[in-house]
C-alpha positions as CSV (number, residue, x, y, z in Angstrom):
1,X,9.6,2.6,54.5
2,X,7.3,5.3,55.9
3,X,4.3,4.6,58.3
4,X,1.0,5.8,58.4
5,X,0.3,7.9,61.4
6,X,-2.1,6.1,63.6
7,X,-4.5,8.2,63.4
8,X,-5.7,7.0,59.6
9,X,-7.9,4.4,58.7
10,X,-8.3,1.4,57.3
11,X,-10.0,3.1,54.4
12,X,-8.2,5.9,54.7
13,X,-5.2,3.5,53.9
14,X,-7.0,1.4,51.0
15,X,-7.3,5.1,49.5
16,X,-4.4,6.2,49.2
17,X,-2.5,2.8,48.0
18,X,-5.0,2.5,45.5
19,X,-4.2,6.2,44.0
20,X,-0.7,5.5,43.8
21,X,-1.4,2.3,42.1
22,X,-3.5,4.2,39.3
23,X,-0.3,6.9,39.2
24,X,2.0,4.4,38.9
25,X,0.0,2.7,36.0
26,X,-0.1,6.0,34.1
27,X,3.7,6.7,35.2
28,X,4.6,3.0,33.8
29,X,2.4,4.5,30.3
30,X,5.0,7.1,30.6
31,X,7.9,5.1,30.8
32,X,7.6,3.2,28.1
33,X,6.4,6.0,25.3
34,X,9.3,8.2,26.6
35,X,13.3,7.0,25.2
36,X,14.7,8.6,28.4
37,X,12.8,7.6,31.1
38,X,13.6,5.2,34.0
39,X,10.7,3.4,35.4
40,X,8.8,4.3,38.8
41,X,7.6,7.3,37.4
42,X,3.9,8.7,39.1
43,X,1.4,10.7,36.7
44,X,-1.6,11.8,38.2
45,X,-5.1,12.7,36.6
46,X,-5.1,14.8,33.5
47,X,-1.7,15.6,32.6
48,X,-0.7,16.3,29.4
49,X,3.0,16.0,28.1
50,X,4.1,16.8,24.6
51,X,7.5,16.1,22.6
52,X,8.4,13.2,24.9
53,X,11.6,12.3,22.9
54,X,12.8,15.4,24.3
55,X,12.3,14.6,28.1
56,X,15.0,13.1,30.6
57,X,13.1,11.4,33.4
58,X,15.1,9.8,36.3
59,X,13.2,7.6,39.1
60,X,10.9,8.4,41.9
61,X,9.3,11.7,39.7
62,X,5.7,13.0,40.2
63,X,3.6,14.9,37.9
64,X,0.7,15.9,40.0
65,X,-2.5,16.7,38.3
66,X,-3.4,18.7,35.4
67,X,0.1,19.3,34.9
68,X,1.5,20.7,31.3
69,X,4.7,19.3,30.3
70,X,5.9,21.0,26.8
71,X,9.1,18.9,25.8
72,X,9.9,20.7,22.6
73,X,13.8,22.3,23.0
74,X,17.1,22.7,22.2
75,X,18.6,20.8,25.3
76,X,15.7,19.2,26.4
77,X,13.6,18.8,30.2
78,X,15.6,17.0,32.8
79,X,13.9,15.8,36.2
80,X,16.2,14.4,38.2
81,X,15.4,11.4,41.2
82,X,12.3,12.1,43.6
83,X,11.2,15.5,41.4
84,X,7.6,16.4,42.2
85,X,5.9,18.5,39.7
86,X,3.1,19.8,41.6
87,X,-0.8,20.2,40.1
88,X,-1.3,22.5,37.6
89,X,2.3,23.3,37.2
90,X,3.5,24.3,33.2
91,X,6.6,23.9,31.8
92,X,7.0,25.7,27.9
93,X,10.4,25.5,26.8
94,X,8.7,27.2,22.8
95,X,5.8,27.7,21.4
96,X,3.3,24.6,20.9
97,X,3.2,24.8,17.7
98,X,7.3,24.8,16.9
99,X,7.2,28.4,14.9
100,X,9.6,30.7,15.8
101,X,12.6,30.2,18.2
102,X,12.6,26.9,19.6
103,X,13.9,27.3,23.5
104,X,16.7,26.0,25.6
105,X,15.0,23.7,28.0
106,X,15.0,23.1,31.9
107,X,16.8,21.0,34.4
108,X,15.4,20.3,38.3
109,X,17.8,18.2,40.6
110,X,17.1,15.3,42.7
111,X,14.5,15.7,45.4
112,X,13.5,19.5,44.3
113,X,10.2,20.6,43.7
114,X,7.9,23.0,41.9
115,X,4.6,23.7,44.0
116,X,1.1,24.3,42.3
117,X,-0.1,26.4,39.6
118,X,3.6,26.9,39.3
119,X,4.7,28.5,36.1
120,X,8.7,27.7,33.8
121,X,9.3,29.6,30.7
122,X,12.3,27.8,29.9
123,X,12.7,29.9,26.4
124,X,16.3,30.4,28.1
125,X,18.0,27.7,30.3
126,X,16.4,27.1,33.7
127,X,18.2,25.1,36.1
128,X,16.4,24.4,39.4
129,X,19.3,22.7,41.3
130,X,19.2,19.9,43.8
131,X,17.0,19.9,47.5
132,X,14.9,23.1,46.1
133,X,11.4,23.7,47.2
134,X,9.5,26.2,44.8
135,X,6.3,27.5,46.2
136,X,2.6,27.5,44.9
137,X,1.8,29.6,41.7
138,X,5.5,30.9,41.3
139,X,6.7,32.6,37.7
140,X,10.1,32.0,36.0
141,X,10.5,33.5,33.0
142,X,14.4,33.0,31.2
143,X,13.2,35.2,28.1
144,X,11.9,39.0,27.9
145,X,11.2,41.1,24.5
146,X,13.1,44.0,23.2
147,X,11.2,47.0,24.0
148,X,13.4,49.7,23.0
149,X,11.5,51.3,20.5
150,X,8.1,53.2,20.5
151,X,7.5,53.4,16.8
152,X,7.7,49.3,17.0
153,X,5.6,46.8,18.3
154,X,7.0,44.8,21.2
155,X,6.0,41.4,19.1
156,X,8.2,42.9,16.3
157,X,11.6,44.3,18.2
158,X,12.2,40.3,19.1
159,X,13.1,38.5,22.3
160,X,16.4,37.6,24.5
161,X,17.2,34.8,26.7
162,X,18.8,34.7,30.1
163,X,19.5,31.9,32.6
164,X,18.3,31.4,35.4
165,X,19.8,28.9,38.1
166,X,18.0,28.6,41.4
167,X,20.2,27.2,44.2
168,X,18.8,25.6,47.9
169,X,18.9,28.2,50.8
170,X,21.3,26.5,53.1
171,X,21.6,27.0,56.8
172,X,23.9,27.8,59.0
């Protein structure tokens, strides 16, 4: 198990457990209102998560606060073990209010994450492989709309999907 650096309090200590504790209540809320979720799950302040029947949560995951978790899609949203979803980070597979083309869904592998004010459009597949680190307030869109015609609106010519798989950047 990890150690506090020496350097933090007492205090600074009772803080932090007692945070956790109040995650991993809202995370054990999470647990059992979710079909496929395994317990240890952490949820911080003010996240909202919708469609839950749709989500695949392994162990060890984080939703950091004010985080926006829509579940409705085809294949569903898969976190895999020790996913952190950092704050303010959305995930919209379709619209909220199920008109139109219900989307494909996302997948993040074990130990990845998805930094702050982050931003998946999972319309099309998005697959976040294993061991990757996304950034603060980064965009990825798997759909665009057609835009081919002038005498058109861009709402009316429709939309297409492509995937998008992010790997780790490995070192040599």
């Amino acid at each position: 198990m990890p150690r506090f650096s020496d350097s933090i309090t007492i205090l600074d200590q009772i803080e932090i457990y007692l945070s956790t504790l109040i995650k991993m209540i809202r995370g054990f809320l999470l647990y059992v209102t979710t079909p496929h979720a395994k317990p240890l799950i952490f949820v911080g302040r003010h996240v909202q998560i919708m469609n839950r029947q749709y989500l695949h949560i392994e162990t060890k995951v984080k939703f950091e606060d004010c985080c926006e978790i829509q579940g409705l899609s085809t294949n569903g949203l898969h976190f895999g073990k020790g996913v952190t979803i950092g704050r303010g980070v959305q995930i919209r597979p379709s619209s909220y209010y199920g008109v139109g083309h219900i989307g494909y869904g996302f997948i993040i592998g074990e130990n990845s994450s998805i930094g702050p004010g982050g931003f998946i459009g999972c319309a099309g597949k998005v697959q976040i492989n294993k061991n990757v680190m996304i950034g603060p307030n980064v965009t990825i869109i798997a759909e665009n709309h057609h835009f081919h015609s002038a005498n058109k609106s861009i709402k009316a010519q429709g939309v297409f999907q492509k995937g998008i798989t992010i790997n780790p950047r490995l070192h040599n």
